[in-house]
N, C-alpha and C positions, 0 to 999 in steps of 0.2 A: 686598567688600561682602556682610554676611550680615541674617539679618533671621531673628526669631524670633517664630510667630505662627500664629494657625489659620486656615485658609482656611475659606470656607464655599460655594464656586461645585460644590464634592463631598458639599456634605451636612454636613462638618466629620468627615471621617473622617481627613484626614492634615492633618501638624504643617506647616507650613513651617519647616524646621531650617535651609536655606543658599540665598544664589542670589546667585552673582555671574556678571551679564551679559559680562562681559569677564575672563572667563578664560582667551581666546585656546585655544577645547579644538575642535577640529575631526576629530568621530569616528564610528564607526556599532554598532551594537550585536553585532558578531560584534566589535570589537578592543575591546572592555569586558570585564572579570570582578576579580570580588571572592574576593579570598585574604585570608590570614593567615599575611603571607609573611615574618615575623620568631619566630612561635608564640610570643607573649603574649595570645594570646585577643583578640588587636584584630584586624576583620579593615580588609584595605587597597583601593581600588580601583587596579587597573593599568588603566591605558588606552593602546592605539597611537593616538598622535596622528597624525593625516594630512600636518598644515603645510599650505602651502600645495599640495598634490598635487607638487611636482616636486621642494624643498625643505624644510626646519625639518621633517623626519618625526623623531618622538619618543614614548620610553618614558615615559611616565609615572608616578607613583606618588603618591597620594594618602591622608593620611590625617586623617580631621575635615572642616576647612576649608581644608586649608594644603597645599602641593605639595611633599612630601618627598625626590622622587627625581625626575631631568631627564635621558633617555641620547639618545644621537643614536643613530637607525634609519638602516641602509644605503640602504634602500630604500622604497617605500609601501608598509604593511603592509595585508593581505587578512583574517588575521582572527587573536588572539591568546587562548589559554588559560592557566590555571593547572593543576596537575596534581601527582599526587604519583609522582617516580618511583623511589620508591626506599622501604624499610624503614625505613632507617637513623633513629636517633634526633640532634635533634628532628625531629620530622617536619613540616618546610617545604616546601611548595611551591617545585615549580621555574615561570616561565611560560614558555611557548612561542608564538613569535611566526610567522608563515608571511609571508615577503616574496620576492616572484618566485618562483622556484623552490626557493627555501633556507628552513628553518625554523634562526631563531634561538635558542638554548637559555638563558636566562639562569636562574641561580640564584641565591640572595644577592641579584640584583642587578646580576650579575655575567654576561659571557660565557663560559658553559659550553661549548657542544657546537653544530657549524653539522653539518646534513643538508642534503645536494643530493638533489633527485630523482634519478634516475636520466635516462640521454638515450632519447631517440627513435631512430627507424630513419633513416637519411638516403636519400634519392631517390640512385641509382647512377647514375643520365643526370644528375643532376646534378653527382658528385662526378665526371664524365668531361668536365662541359663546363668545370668548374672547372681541370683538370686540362690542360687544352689552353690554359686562358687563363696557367695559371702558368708552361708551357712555351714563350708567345709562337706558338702554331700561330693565334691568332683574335685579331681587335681587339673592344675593346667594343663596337659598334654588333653584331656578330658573338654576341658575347655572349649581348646582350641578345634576340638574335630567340630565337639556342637556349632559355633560360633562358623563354620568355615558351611557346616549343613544349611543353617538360616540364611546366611547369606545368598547361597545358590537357589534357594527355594521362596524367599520372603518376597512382596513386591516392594515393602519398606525399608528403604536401604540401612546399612549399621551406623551406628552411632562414629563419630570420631575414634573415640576409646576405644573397641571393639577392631578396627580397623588397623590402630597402632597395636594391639594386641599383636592382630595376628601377623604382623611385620616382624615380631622378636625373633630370637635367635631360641632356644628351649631353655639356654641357661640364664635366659634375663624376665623368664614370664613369673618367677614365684613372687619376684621384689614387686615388678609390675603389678600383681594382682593384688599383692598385699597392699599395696598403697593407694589402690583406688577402686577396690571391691566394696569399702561401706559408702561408695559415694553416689550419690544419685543418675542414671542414665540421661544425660541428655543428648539432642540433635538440635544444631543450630546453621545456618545457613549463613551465607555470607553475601554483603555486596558486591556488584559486577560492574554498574554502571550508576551515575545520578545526573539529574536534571532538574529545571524548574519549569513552575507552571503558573501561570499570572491566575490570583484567585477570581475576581469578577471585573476589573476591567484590564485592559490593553494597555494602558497608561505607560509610561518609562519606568514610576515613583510606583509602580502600583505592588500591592502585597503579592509576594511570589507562594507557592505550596513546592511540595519537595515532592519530586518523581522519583523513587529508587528500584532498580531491577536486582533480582538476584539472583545467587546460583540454583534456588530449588525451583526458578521458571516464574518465579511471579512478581507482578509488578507493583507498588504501594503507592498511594499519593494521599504524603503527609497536611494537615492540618500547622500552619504556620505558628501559629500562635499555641495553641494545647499539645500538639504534635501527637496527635491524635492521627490514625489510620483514617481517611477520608470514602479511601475506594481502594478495592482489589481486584487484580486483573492477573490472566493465565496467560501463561505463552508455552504453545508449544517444544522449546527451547530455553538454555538459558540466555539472555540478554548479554550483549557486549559495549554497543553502544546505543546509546538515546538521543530522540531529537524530539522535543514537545513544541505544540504552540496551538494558541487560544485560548481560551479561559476555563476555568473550573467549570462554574456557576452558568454557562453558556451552552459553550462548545468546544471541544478540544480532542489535537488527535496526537497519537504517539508513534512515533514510527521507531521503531526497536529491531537492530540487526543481531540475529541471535547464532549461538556457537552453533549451529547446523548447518548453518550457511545460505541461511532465508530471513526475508525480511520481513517484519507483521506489522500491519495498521491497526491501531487501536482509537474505539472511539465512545465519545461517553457513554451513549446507550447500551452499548456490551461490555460485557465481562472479558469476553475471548476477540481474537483477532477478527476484525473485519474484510482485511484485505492482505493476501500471500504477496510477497516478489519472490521471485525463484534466480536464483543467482549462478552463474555457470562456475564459480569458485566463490571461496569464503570475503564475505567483505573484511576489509581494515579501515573503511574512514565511511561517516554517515553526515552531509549536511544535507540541508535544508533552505531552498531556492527560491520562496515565493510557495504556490503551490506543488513543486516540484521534488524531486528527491534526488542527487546526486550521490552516486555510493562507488567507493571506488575497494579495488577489486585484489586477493591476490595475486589474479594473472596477469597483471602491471597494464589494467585497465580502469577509464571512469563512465561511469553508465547514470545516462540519466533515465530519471522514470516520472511520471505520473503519480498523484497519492491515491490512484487506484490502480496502482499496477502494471499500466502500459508503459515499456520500453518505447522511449523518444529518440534515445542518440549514443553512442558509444565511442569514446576515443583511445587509440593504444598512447600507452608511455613509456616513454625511454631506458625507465629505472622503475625497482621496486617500492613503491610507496611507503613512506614512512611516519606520516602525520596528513591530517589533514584539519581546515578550518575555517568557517566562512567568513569574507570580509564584505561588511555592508557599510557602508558609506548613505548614511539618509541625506545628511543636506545636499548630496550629488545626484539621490537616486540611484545608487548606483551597486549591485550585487552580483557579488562572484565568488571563487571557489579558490583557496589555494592548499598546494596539495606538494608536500615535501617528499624528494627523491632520495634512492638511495645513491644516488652519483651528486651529488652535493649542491645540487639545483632547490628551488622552489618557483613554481610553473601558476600562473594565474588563470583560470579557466572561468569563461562565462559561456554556459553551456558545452560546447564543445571546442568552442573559438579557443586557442591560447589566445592571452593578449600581453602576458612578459612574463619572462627568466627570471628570477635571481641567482645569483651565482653564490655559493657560500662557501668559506674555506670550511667548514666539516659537514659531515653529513646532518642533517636537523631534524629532532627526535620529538620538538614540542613545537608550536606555534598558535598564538594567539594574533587578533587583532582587532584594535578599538580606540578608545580614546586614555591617553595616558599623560599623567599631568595636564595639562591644558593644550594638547594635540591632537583632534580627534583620527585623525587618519595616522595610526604606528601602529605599526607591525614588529614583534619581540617574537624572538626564536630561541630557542634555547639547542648545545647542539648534544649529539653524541656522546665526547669528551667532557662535555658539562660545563660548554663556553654558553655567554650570554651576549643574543643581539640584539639591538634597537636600530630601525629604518622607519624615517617618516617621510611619507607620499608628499612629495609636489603640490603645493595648491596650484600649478599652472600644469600637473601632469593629465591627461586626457588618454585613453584607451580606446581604441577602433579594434571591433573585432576583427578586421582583417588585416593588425598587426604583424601576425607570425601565422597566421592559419591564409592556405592557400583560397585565393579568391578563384573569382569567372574568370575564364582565358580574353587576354585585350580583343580579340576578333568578335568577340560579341556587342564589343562600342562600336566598331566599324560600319558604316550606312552600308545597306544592301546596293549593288548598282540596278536597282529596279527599272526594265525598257518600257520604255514611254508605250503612250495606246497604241495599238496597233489600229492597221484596218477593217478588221472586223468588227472588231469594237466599236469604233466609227459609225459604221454602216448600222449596225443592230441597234446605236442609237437613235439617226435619224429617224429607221424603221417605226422605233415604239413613238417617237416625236408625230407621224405622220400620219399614226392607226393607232391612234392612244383609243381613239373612242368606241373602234370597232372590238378592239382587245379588251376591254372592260365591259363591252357588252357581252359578247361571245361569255367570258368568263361566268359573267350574273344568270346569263342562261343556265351553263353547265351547274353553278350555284344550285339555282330554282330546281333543276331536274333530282341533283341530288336529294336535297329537302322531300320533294314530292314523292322518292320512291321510295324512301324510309318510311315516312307518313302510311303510304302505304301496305308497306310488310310491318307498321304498328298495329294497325286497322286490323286488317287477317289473320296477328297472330292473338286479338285480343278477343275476334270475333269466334275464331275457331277453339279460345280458353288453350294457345298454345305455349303461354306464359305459366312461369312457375308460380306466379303471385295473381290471387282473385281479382276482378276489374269490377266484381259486385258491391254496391255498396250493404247491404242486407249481409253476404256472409263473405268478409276479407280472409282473405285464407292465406299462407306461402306454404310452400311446401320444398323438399328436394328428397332423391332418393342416392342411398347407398349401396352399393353391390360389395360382398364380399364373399372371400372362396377362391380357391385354384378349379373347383369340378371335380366330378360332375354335375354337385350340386354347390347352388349356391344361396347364401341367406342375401334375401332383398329386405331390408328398410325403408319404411317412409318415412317422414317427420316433417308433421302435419301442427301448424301452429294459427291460431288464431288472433292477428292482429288488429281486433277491435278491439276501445277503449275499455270498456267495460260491459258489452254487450255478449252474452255466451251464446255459439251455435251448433245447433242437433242437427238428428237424422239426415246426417249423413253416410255415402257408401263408398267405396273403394273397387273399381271394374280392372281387369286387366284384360287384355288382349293382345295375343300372342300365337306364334307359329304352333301347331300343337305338332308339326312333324319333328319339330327340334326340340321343344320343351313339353315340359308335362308340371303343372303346379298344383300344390295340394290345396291353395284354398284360393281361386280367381275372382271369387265377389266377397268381400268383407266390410262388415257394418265398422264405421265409427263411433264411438263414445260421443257423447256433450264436451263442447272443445272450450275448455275455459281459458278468456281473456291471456294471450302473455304466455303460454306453458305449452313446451313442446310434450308432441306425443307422436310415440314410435308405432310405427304398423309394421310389426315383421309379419315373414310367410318368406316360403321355401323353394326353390325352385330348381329344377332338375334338367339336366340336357342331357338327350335320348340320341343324340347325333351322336357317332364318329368318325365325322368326315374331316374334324377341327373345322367349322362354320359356324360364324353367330351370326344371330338377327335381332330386331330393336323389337322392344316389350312395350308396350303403348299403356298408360295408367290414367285412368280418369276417377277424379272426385266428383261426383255424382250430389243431388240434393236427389232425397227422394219424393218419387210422384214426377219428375222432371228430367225429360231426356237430354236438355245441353249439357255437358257439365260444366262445371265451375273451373277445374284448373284440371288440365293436360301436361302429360310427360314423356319425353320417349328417353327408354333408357335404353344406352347400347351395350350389349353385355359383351363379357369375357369370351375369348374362347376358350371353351374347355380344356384345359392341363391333362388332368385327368385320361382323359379318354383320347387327345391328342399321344400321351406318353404308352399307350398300349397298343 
């Protein structure tokens, strides 16, 4: 059943091209993508069909209206790509399907190439209690105590087997163990998520690598051609959704929204996440905006972010989110966000702007969009019920972000009634017209004096060395002092550095001078060391306040050359009041 025609509940920017309710397509938007997987410029839609979750799982192949290709799937598929893995001419797409632990390779069409993940560590208390049961040392009920002990106590979780073990009822564990006690222990991990990843250039045609996340937290990117593990990555979590982009061989980052309800950046240089999002509820949809990150929410919110983590913008929604999927349009430029509700809408977002509804008669559970057959701009939905739809965008349709998103209030176009000059304004003009010349004297003056009396308190502060930094050329010195301490004593620091090039300078001394009615210090003349080029050097010494009146006074420090009574550099420190002696 198709039907050709213009909607108008969007404004009348997409065609209605196809919709049959009863295409029996039961899908989600990771096991959708559009190739052009024969290379005649038509492209195709592949879809993993779910069936009914336990059975009828199937490859799909769609092209137009019509279902071209029908394959039986082993297993429930997790999420399905197209990809090019190879040079070789023609250059067709292989797709790659991810079901349990195995990624499907078909090419043509065709069964190519199966990748098993690799196994897990298996628990050794467990591969011993296993080991006594195959031996006949222990009865099931035996078993099952050991088996339920490891569990609570191991940090390696149990095997599959071991887990349906201890599910049984008592009277179904003898067949149970009989049948699978001489078998080998394994743990095997299963896919969550998949993606691709361009190997060394950006290209369209260019050779893609396989990103798969999985349930035991970690993330793999395959080798397209050997399928060979390329690179391993941690996540704190398991993975849900994936969104890659950049190149292997370059640069590239991953952004993976994982079942805790956070988001991780991954990047080539590390193994482990780069960069956290902390998310106020668990995400359900993750695209990718440019350098941006739109992640939309279960609290029936879309949040953008930064691919470093900062929060840009947030919009609420109407309905609970049910898909989401970006649509990029290059020969328009043009990239946005569309995100399927549960009240039977699909909502177009660029940034936080809506910019159109669709209206759909069921709720819509998958959506892609891209170019399909030789239309680049369609958008195919698939719904709830397991109807199928096709909408292709307007080449005369245009989008303004303040469509449906509230703009500025009109009072902001309105001209101010701004009143003409008054006459003071008037008059202050003449004024400066009249006495321009007196006024810019006057001013140059006040100029000049300023200048002059800096000049001067430069003079006296350099003659009396009351500057932190030496004026001498023979010994360049800087210095600053630290007080530290509540009281009644406190530790004083100097740090005394010599910024000559490469010239080193001695005998020097360290004077202090200070109130001896309030202080008392243990060491007031102290020799310096040889002050080599570049390297700070600490003068500590101790100092004690004998007041308790709560009064301070300033401690006056001079660097001294010896034989030679000016000093070189001056410091007045103002100290603390005493704590100490103030709280008694």
């Amino acid at each position: 059943m198709s039907s050709v025609g213009e909607t108008r509940a969007d404004g009348g920017k997409w065609l209605d091209a196809h919709y049959d309710p009863v295409a029996n397509l039961y899908t989600f938007s990771s096991c959708m993508d559009l190739a052009d997987l024969n290379g005649d410029g038509e492209s195709k839609l592949v879809v993993g069909d779910l069936g009914t979750g336990s059975c009828n799982m199937k490859l799909k192949v769609y092209r137009g209206t019509s279902l071209v290709s029908d394959s039986t799937l082993l297993d429930l598929p997790t999420g399905l790509v197209a990809f090019l893995m190879d040079l070789h001419e023609p250059r067709i797409p292989a797709v790659a399907v991810a079901s349990g632990p195995f990624i499907y390779v078909y090419k043509n069409l065709r069964p190519y190439f199966k990748f098993t993940l690799p196994g897990l560590e298996v628990n050794s208390l467990e591969q011993d209690v296993w080991q006594q049961a195959r031996e006949g040392q222990i009865d099931p009920l035996s078993l099952k105590e050991l088996l339920e002990g490891v569990r609570e106590k191991a940090e390696v979780p149990l095997s599959v087997r071991s887990l349906r073990f201890l599910a049984l009822e008592p009277h179904d564990m003898d067949d149970f163990v009989s049948l699978h006690k001489q078998q080998p222990i394994r743990r095997q991990t299963v896919i969550t998520c998949i993606g691709t990843l361009k190997k060394s250039t950006a290209d369209e045609d260019g050779v893609s690598c396989l990103v798969i996340g999985t349930e035991s937290s970690e993330v793999y990117i395959l080798d397209p051609e050997a399928f060979t593990i390329l690179s391993k990555m941690w996540l704190p979590a398991a993975p849900t959704l994936l969104d890659v982009t950049g190149q292997f061989d370059v640069e590239f980052r991953i952004t993976a929204a994982c079942r805790n309800g956070n988001i991780y950046i991954l990047r080539r240089e590390s193994a482990k996440p780069k960069y956290c999002i902390e998310l106020s509820s668990h995400p359900v949809g993750l695209v990718r905006m440019g350098k941006n990150v739109v992640v939309g929410c279960a609290d029936e919110s879309l949040q953008g972010f930064t691919q470093k983590g900062k929060k840009l913008w947030k919009a609420i929604l109407p309905a609970p989110i049910t898909t989401m999927a970006a649509m990029d349009l290059p020969t328009r430029g043009f990239q946005a966000v569309l995100v399927g509700l549960a009240n039977c809408e699909v909502h177009l977002y660029r940034d936080k702007n809506l910019l159109s509804v669709i209206k759909t008669p069921d709720v819509v559970s998958s959506v892609c969009f891209g170019r399909y057959g030789r239309e680049d701009g369609t958008l195919l939905m698939t719904t709830k019920g397991g109807g199928l739809m096709v909408k292709i965008l307007k080449r005369t349709a245009a989008f303004d972000d303040r469509d449906a998103a509230p703009g500025p209030p009109l009072a902001q176009s309105v001209r101010l009634n701004v009143p003409k000059k008054t006459k003071l304004y008037v008059d202050q003009t003449l004024r400066e017209r009249e006495s321009g010349v007196a006024m810019h004297r006057a001013f140059q003056m006040d100029l000049s004096r300023l200048r002059l009396a800096a000049a001067k308190a430069y003079v006296k502060a350099l003659e009396s060395s009351l500057s932190p930094v030496s004026a001498s050329p023979t010994e360049p010195l800087k210095m600053n002092a630290v007080v530290q301490g509540l009281g009644p004593s406190f530790k004083l620091t100097l740090n005394v550095q010599n910024t000559a090039a490469c010239r080193p300078v001695m005998n020097l001394a360290v004077s202090f001078l200070y109130d001896e009615n309030l202080y008392r210090m243990r060491n007031p003349y102290m020799r310096i060391p040889l002050l080599v080029p570049g390297l700070v050097y600490p003068v500590e010494t101790f100092v004690e306040c004998t007041s308790d009146k709560g009064i301070s006074d300033i401690i006056k420090v001079f660097v001294l050359h010896e034989g030679k009574s000016a000093p070189l550099l001056t410091a007045h420190i103002n100290m603390p009041v005493s704590e100490g002696l103030a709280l008694n």
